[in-house]
C-alpha positions as CSV (number, residue, x, y, z in Angstrom):
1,X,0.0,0.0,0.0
2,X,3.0,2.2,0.9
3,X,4.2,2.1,-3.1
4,X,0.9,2.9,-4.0
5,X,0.9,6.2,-1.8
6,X,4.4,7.3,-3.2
7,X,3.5,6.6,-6.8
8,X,0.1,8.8,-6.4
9,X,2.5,11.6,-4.6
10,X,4.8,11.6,-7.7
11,X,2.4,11.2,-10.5
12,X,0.8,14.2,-8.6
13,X,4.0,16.3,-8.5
14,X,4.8,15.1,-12.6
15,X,1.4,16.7,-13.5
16,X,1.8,20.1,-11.2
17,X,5.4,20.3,-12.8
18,X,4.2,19.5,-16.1
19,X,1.3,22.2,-15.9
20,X,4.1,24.7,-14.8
21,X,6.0,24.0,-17.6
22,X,3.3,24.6,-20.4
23,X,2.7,27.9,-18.3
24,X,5.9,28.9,-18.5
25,X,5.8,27.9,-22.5
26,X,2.6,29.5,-22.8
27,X,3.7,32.3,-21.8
28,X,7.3,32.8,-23.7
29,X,5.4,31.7,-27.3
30,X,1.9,30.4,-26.7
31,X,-0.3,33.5,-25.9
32,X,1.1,35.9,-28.4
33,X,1.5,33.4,-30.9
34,X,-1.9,31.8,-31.2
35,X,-3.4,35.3,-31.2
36,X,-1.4,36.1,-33.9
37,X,-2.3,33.0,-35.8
38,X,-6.0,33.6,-35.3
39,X,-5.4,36.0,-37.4
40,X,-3.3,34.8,-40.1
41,X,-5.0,32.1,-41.4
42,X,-2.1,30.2,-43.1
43,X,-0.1,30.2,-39.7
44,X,-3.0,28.7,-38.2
45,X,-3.6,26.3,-40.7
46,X,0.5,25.4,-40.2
47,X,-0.5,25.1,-36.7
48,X,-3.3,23.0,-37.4
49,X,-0.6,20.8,-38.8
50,X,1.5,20.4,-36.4
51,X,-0.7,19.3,-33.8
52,X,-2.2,16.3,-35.7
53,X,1.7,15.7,-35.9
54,X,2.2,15.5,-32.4
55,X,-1.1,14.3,-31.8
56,X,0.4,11.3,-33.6
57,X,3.2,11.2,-32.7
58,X,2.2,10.7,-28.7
59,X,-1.0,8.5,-29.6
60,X,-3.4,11.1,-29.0
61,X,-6.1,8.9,-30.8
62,X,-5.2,6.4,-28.5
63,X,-4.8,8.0,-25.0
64,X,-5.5,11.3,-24.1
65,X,-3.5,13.8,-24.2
66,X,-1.7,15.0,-20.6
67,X,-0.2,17.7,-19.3
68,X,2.2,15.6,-18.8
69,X,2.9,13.9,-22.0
70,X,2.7,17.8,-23.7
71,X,5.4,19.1,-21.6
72,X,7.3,16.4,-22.1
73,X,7.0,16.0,-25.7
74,X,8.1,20.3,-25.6
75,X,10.7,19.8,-23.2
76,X,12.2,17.1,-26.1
77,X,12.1,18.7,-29.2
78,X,13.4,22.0,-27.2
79,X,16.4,19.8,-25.8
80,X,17.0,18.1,-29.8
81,X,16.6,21.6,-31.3
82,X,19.3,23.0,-28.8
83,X,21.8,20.0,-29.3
84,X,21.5,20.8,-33.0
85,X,22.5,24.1,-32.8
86,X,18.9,26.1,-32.3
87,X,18.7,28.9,-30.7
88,X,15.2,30.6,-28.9
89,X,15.0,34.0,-31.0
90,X,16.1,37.1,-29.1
91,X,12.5,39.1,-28.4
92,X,8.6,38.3,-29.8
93,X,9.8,35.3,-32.7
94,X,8.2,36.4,-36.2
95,X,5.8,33.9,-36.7
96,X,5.3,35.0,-40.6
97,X,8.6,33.3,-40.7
98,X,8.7,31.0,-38.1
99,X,10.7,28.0,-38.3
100,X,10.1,23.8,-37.6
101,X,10.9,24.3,-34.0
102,X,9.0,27.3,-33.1
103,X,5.7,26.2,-35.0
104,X,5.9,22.6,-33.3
105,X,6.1,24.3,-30.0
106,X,3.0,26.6,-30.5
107,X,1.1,23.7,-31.6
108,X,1.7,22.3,-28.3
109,X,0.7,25.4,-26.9
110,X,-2.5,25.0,-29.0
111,X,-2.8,21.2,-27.6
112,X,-2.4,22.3,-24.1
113,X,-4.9,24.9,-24.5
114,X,-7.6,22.2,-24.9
115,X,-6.5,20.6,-22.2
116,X,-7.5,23.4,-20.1
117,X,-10.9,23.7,-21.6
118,X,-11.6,19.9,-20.2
């Protein structure tokens, strides 16, 4: 019974760090940058892309979607992006030229953003 106690304790703490982290992501691209896509319909249609992509790519038609399983998904591509020589931009990114990295990340922002809505 102990285990079980500890495992509930730590999948608690994995979903209150995850939810920090898409906060904290939310914040640095997701708020400005699904406003701005709402209004430029090809960015939100490259949006729309992404999404399925990493809706497929974690089994969303499977399993729902987690706070957890976002945040790490983010946290991955951020970490492969940086070891291949990415770089955040410097100040608001233009997403009329946004690239792979940036757009895959705002689609997770668009992901976790239903989540919330649940």
């Amino acid at each position: 019974m102990t285990g079980g106690v500890f495992a509930a304790v730590a999948d608690l703490a994995a979903a209150r760090q995850a939810r920090t982290a898409l906060r904290a992501l939310m914040t640095w691209l997701g708020d400005a940058g699904l406003a701005t896509a709402r209004e430029l319909p090809g960015l939100l249609a490259e949006v729309d892309q992404h999404a399925a992509a990493v809706r497929d790519s974690l089994h969303g038609d499977l399993r729902p979607l987690s706070a957890v399983t976002l945040a790490g998904y983010a946290h991955g591509i951020q970490e492969a992006a940086v070891e291949y020589g990415w770089a955040p931009p410097q100040g608001a990114p233009d997403w009329t030229a946004a690239d792979w990295v940036l757009l895959r990340l705002l689609a997770v922002c668009h992901l976790a953003e239903g989540l919330r809505g649940a």
